[in-house]
N, C-alpha and C positions, 0 to 999 in steps of 0.2 A: 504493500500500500504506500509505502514512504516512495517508490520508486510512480508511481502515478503522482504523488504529491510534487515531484519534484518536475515533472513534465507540463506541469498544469502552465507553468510560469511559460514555457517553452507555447505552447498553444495557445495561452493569452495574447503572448505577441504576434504568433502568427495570424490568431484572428484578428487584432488590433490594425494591423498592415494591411492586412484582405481588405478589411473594412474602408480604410482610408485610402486607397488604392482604386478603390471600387465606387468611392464620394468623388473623391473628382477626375475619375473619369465619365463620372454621368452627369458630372454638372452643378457646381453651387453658385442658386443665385435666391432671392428672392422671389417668391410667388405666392397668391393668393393671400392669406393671412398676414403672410410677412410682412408684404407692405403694409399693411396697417399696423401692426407692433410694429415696425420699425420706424416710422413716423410718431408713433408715442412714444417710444423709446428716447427719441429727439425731445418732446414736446411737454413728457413729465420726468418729475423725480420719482423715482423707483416707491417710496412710502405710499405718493399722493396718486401714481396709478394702480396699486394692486389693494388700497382700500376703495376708492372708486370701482375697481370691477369686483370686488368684493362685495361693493350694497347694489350694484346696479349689475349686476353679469354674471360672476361663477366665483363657485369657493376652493377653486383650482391656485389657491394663493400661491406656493411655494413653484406651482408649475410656471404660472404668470409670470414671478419673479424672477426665475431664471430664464425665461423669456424678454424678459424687458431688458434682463444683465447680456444677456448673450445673443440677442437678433443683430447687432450691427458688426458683431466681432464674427465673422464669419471664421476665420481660420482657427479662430480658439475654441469654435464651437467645432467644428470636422473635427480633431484631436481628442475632445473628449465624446463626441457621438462616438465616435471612433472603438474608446477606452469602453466605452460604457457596452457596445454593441460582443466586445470582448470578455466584458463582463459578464455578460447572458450568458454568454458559448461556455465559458471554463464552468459556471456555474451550476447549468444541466448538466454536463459532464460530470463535475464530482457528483450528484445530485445521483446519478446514474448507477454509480460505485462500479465501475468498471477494474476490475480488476488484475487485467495486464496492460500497459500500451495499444497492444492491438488493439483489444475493446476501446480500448479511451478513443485510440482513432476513429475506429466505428460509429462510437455514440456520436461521435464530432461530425461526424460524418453525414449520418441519420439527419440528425438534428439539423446540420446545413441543407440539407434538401429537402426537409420538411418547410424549414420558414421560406427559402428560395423559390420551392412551389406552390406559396401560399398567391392567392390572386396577386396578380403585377401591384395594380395601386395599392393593393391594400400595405404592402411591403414598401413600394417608394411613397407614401404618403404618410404611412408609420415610423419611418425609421430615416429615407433619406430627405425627407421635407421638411423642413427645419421646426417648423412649427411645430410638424406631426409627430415629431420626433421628442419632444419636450411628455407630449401628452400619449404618447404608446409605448415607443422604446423604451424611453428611460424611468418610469411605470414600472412595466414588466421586468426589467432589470433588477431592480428596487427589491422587488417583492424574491424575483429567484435567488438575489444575492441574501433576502433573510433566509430564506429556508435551508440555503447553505450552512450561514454563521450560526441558524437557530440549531439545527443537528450537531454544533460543533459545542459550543456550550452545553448543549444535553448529554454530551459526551463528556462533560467535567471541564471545559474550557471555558473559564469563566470571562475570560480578556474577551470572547464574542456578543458577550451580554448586549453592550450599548451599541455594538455598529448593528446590530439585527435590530432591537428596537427601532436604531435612526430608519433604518432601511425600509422597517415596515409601516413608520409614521408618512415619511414621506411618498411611499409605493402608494399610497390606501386615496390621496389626493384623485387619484384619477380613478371615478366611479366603479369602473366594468373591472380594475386590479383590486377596489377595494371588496366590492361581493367576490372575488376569487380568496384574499384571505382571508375572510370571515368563515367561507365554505373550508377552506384546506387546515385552517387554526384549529377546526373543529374538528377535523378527520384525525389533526398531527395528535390534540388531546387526547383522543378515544384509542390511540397506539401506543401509548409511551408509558411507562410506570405513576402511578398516582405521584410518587418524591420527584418527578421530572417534571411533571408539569407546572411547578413554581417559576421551572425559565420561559412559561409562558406568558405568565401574568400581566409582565412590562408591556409587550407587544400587546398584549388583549386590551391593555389600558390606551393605549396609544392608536391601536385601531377604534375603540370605542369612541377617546378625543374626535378622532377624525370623521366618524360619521354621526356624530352628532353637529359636528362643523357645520358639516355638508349640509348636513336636513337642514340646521338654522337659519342658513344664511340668505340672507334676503334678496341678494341678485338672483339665487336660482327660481325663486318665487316668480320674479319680474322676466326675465330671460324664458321663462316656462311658456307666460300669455306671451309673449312676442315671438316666438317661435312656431307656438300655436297658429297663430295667424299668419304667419308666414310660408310656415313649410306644411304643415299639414291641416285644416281648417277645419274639417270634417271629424277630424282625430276624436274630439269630445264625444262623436256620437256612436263611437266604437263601447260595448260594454264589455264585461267580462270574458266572454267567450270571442269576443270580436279582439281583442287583446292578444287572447292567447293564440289566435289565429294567427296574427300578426308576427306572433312571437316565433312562431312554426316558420311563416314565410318568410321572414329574413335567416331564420338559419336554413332555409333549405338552399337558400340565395347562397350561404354561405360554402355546406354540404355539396352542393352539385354546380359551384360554380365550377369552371378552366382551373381548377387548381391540382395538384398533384400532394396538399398537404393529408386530405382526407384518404385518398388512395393511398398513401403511404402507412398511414396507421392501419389501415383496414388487410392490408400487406404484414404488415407487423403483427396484427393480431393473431392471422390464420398460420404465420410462422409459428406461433406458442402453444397452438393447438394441436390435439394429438388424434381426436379424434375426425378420420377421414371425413366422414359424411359433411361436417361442421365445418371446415379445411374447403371442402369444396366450394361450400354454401358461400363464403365470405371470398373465392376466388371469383364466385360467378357475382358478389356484390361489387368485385372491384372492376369489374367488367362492367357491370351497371353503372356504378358511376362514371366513369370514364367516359361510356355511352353517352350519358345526360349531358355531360359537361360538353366533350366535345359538339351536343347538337346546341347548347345552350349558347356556343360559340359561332361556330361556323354554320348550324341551319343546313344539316342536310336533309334530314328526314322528310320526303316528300308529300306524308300525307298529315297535310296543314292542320285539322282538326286533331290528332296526336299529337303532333308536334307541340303546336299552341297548350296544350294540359300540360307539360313538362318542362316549357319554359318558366325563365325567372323571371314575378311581377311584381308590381306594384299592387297593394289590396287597396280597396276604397270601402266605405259602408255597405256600401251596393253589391261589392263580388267578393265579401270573406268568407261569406259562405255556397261560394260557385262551386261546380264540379270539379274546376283545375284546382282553387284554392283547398279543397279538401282531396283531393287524390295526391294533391302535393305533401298536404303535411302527412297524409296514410303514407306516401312511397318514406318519407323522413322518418317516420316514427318506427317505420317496418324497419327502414337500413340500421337505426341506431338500436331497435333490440337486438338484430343480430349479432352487431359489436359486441352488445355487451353479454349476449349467452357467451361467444366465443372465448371474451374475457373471461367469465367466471368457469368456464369449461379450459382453461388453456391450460399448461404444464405450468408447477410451483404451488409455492401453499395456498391455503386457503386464505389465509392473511394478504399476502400481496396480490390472490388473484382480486380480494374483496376492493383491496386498497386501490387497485387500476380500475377497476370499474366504477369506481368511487369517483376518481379524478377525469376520468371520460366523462361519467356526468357531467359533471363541476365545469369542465370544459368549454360545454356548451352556453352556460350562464353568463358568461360577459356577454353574448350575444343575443340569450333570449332575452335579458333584463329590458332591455332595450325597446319592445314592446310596450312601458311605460314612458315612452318619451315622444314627444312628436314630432322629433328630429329623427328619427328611423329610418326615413330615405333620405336625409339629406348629406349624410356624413363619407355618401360612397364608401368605398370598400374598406374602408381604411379599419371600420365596425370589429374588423374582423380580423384583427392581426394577434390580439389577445388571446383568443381563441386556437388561434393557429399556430402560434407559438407551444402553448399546451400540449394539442395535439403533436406535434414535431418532437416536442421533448419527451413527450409517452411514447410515441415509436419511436425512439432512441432507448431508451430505458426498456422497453419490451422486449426487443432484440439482443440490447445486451445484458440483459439477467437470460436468457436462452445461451446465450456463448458462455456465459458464464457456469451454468448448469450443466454442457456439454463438454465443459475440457477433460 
C-alpha cells in the first residue's frame, strides 16, 4: 500500500499537466457568465458583491467569491482548475484502494473515460468554463477530497480532521454536491464502528451550517420567482406526480444521452457479475443504450412515430403524462433496476455489493433533485456532470475491486 501511496504524487502530476495541456489547447477566454463577473469583478469590492448576491441571487457565497477573486486572472485560475481537476483523479483513485500500480493505473484509467465520455458540454461547461468550473469541478473535488481525508482520520489520522471538515463545508455550497453528502455521510455512518463515527460529527455540523445557509437565504427566494418566469412559466402548474415526471425526464436526458459514461458503468457492472443469464441481460442493456443515444444523436431510425417516443424532450403540463413521457421514464426505470439487480447479484460481499448499489442510487440524485427547480432546462448539460463523475468513479472502483479479487 505504501508503494500506491507513493505513486499517487506521480499521477497527481500527470493529471495536473493533462489537465492544463488540455485548457489551452481548447481555449481560455471569457464566455457567457464570464463576462458578466468579470465586469463586476471591475465594478465591486469582493465584501459588497457576494453580500449583494447573497440577499438578491444565490447562497453560492464562497463559490461567488472565488469567482469574483479569480475571473480576470485567467492564468492563475488554469493552474489551479488544473490542480484541482488532479485532485479529483488521485482522489477516486485512492478512494478505489487499488492495490498494485497496475490497478491504480486502471482505476485512473476507468475513471478518465468515464468523465471524458460524459456529454461534450456537460464536461467543457463543468470543468473547462470558467464559471462552470467554480460551481461543478471544484464542488465535486471538494467533496471527493473529504471522503479521502475522512477515511484517513477514521483510520486514526487525526492531522485529516480539519482539511475534510474544510473540504466538506465548502463542497456542500453547490446544491446537487451538497444532497450527494448528506446521502453518502449517511451511508459512511451506517458502515463504520459506533467509536468512529465521532470523526463524523465536525462535517455533519458543517454540512448542517450549510444547508441551513442555503434554505435561509433570501436571494434564493427572489432568484426562484425570476426564474420562474423566465425559464419555465408553467412550472407552478406541474404537481407532484408532474415533478417526478420531470425528474425521470431529465435523467433519462441524462441516461440515454451520446455519452459513453453510463455504458461504461453498465460495462462495469456485468464484469462483476457471475451469473451468465444476468451478464447477458446488462450486455444487451449496453447495446440499448448505445442504441438510444446514438438515435438521440444522429436520427436514424426511420420510423418517425418510434423514433419521436425515444427521443430526449422537453415536458410541459400538457405532455408529462404523454405516451413518450411515460415509456421514457418505464424504459429509465427498467435500465436502472437492472443495474442495480446486477449490483447486488455481482461477485464480493454482501456489504460492498449493498454499498455500490447504495451509491448508484445516490448517483442519480444531483440530477433528479432538480425537478424542484424551474431552471431544469435551462442549465444544459452541464446538470449532469455531478452525476457522471459518480458514475465514472463507481466503474473505476467496480473493476478494480474485480482485479483485485482475481490476483
Amino acid at each position: 500500500m505504501q508503494t500506491i501511496k507513493s505513486r499517487l504524487f506521480p499521477l497527481f502530476i500527470l493529471v495536473f499537466f493533462a489537465s492544463i495541456i488540455s485548457l489551452y489547447k481548447s481555449g481560455i477566454y471569457h464566455v457567457g457568465d464570464d463576462l458578466w463577473f468579470s465586469e463586476k469583478a471591475k465594478e465591486m469590492a469582493l465584501w459588497d458583491f457576494i453580500s449583494w448576491r447573497y440577499l438578491t441571487w444565490s447562497s453560492r457565497t464562497p463559490i461567488e467569491a472565488a469567482i469574483h477573486f479569480l475571473i480576470n486572472k485567467i492564468a492563475l485560475w488554469s493552474v489551479l482548475n488544473s490542480l484541482i481537476a488532479a485532485a479529483l483523479a488521485a482522489s477516486i483513485v485512492f478512494l478505489c484502494k487499488p492495490n498494485s500500480v497496475r490497478n491504480m493505473l486502471i482505476a485512473l484509467f476507468l475513471f478518465t473515460l468515464g468523465v471524458l465520455g460524459m456529454p461534450s458540454k456537460a464536461l467543457t461547461e463543468g470543468a473547462y468554463w470558467m464559471t462552470g468550473s467554480f460551481n461543478y469541478l471544484w464542488p465535486v473535488a471538494l467533496s471527493a477530497l473529504f471522503f479521502a481525508f475522512i477515511s484517513k482520520s477514521i483510520d486514526g489520522q487525526k492531522s485529516y480532521r480539519l482539511p475534510a471538515a474544510l473540504c466538506m463545508f465548502f463542497s456542500s455550497f453547490s446544491e446537487q454536491v451538497a444532497i450527494v453528502n448528506l446521502l453518502l455521510i449517511i451511508v459512511l455512518a451506517v458502515n463504520i464502528k459506533k467509536e468512529q463515527r465521532n470523526e463524523l460529527i465536525i462535517p455533519a455540523f458543517c454540512l448542517i451550517a450549510v444547508l441551513i445557509y442555503i434554505v435561509s437565504c433570501p436571494g434564493n427566494t427572489l432568484r426562484y420567482t425570476q426564474e420562474l418566469n423566465h425559464w419555465f412559466p408553467n412550472y407552478a402548474e406541474f404537481g407532484l406526480v408532474g415533478k417526478i415526471m420531470l425528474g425521470f425526464n431529465i435523467v433519462y436526458a441524462q441516461y440515454f444521452h451520446f455519452s459513453l459514461t453510463p455504458l461504461l458503468l453498465t460495462l462495469a457492472i456485468a464484469v462483476r457479475c457471475n451469473t451468465l443469464t444476468l451478464r447477458l441481460a446488462l450486455f444487451a442493456l449496453s447495446a440499448f443504450i448505445l442504441l438510444i443515444a446514438a438515435e438521440n444523436k444522429y436520427e436514424f431510425i426511420s420510423a418517425q412515430r418510434i423514433a419521436s417516443l425515444l427521443h430526449v424532450e422537453r415536458l410541459t403540463s400538457s405532455s408529462y403524462l404523454s405516451a413518450g413521457a411515460i415509456l421514457k421514464a418505464v424504459i429509465l426505470n427498467l435500465s436502472i433496476v437492472l443495474s442495480a439487480i446486477g449490483m447486488l447479484m455481482m461477485s464480493g460481499s454482501l456489504k460492498e455489493r449493498i454499498n455500490a448499489f447504495l451509491f448508484y442510487v445516490i448517483s442519480f440524485a444531483p440530477t433528479m433533485v432538480l425537478m424542484l427547480s424551474p431552471t431544469i432546462y435551462a442549465s444544459n448539460d452541464r446538470i449532469f456532470f455531478v452525476s457522471c463523475v459518480m458514475q465514472a468513479a463507481l466503474a473505476a472502483y467496480l473493476v478494480t475491486e474485480k482485479l483485485k479479487s482475481s490476483k
